[in-house]
N, C-alpha and C positions, 0 to 999 in steps of 0.2 A: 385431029379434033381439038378443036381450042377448049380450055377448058372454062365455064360462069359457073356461076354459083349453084345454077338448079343443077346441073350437071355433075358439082363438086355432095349437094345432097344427099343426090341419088347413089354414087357413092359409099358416101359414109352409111348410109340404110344397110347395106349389104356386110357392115363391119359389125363385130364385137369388141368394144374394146373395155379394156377393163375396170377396175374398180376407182383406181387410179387414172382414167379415160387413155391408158396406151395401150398401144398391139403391138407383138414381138414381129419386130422385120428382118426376116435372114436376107443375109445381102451376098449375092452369089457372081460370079464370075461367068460374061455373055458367050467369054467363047470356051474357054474348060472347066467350064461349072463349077470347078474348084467353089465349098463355102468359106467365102473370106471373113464373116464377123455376123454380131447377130445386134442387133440394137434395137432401141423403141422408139416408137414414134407419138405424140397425138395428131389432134383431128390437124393441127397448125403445118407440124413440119411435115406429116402426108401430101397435104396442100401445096408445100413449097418446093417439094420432093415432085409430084405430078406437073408440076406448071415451072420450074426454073431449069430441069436437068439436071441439076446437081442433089446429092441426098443430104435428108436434112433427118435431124432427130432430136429427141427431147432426153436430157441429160439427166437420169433420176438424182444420181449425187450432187450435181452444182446446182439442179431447177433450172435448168436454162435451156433454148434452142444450141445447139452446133449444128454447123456443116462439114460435113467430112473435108478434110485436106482443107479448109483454111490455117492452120496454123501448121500443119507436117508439110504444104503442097501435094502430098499423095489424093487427091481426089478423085471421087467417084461421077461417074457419069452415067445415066437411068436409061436403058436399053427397054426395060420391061418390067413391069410391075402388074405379080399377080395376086390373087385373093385363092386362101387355101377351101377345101370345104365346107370347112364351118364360120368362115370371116373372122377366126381369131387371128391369125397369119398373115403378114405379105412375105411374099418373095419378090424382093430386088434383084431385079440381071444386071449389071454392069460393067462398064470398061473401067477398071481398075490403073488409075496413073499412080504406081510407088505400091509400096506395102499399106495393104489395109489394117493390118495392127498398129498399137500404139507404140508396142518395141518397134515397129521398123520392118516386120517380118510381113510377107507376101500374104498371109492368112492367119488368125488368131487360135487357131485348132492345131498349131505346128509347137512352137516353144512349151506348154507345158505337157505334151507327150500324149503318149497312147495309153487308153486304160489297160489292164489287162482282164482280159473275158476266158474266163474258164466253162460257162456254159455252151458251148459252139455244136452245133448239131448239125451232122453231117448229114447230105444229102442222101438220100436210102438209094 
């Protein structure tokens, strides 16, 4: 599907986004789902994320667009892009080249560890 504008619209209609005009994008791994990272986007880098292949996102600390992997070359490639059920979410699928953290590491849910959960209910 090529994407135009009325198309790109329709779209954005079915989004929430917030007060600050972003939606939180979990960005997930196409073939072991592994979630690699979680980032925002606006209505801008959705657009450029749907229509270039590569993902893009809106930087709340610098104010800026990036694209993943211009400056690491670890880049992300757009497999699929979904809307969760209440259009505040996307999920990103993609092919992961390099670590999608900023350390270098394969997922960003790895280096600062696991919580620990002491409320854990067993299955009866």
């Amino acid at each position: 599907m090529i994407m135009d504008e009325n198309s790109f619209e329709e779209i954005e209609k079915k989004l929430k986004f917030d007060d600050a005009g972003l939606i939180t994008a979990v960005i997930q791994d196409n073939v072991n789902n592994d979630v690699l990272m979680v980032g925002y986007m606006n209505s801008v880098s959705l657009y450029r994320t749907l229509t270039t292949g590569r993902v893009w996102f809106w930087s709340r600390s610098r104010q800026e667009y990036w694209r993943k992997g211009d400056t690491s070359g670890h880049i992300q490639l757009v497999r699929h892009v979904y809307v969760d059920c209440d259009g505040d979410c996307l999920l990103v699928k993609v092919e992961q080249k390099g670590g999608a953290c900023h350390t270098g590491a394969r997922t960003c849910f790895i280096s600062a560890g696991e919580l620990p959960v002491s409320g854990i209910i067993e299955e009866a």
